[in-house]
N, C-alpha and C positions, 0 to 999 in steps of 0.2 A: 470575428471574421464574417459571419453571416452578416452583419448588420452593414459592414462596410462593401460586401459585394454587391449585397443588396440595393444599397444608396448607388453604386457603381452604374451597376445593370438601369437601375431608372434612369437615372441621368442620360443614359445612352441612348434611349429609350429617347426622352424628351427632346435630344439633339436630332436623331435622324426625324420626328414628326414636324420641326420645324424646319431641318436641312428641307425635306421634300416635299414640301408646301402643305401637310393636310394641319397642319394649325387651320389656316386661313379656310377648312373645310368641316373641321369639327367645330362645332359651336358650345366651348367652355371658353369662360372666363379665365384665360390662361394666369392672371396674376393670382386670381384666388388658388388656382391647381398647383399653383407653383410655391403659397405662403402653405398648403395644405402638406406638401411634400418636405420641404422643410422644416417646420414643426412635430412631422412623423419623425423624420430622420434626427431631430434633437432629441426625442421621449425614446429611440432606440441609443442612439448614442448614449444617453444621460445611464440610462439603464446598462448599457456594456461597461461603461465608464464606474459605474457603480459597483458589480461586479468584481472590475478588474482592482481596484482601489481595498476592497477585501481583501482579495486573494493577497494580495502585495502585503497588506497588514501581518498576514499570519506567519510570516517571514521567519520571526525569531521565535514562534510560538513551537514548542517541543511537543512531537508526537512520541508516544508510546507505541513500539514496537511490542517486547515483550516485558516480562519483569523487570528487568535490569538495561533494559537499552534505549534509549532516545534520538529521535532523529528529529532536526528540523523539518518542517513541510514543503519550503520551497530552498534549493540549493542555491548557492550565492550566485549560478548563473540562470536559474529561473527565477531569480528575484530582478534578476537588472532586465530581463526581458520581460517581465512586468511592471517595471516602472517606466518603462519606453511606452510600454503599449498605454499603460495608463496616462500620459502625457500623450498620446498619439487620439486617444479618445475625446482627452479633456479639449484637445486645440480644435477636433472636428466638432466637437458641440459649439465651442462659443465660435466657429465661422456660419452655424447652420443659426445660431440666434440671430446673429448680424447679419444675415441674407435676411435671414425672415423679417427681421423690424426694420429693414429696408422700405417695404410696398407702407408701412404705416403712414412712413410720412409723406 
């Protein structure tokens, strides 16, 4: 969640600096700031995406309670809301690749 608020918030960020003209006042290379930001935002996605792609693994994997009693680690409704999120990661990484090798060519 942090990492997509976070992408969120900048994004916002970069629309109001060129809705209100100071692009055309600060002096950055806006393509480079812009393949800079996309690239962060893949190596955080790749990373929550990674993460989440564990968690979902450990699914059928039996935890020990006590002597005698085993529970799975994630319930078969914290499993589907980890496989969403994990597909929800994995589609934000490859749109944040293809933005970014966009400026290459």
């Amino acid at each position: 969640m942090f990492v997509a608020v976070t992408a969120w918030f900048l994004s916002i960020v970069f629309l109001c600096v060129f809705l209100f003209g100071y692009a055309n006042r600060i002096a950055v290379n806006w393509n480079q700031t812009d393949f800079l930001f996309h690239g962060a935002t893949f190596v955080f996605y790749f990373g929550a995406f990674l993460l989440q792609a564990a968690t979902t693994s450990l699914h059928h994997y039996p935890r020990r309670l006590n002597s005698t009693t085993y529970v799975r680690i994630l319930g078969d409704h914290e499993y589907n809301i980890s496989i969403a999120a994990s597909v929800v990661f994995a589609s934000s990484r490859a749109s944040h690749i293809l933005k970014g090798t966009s400026y290459i060519y």
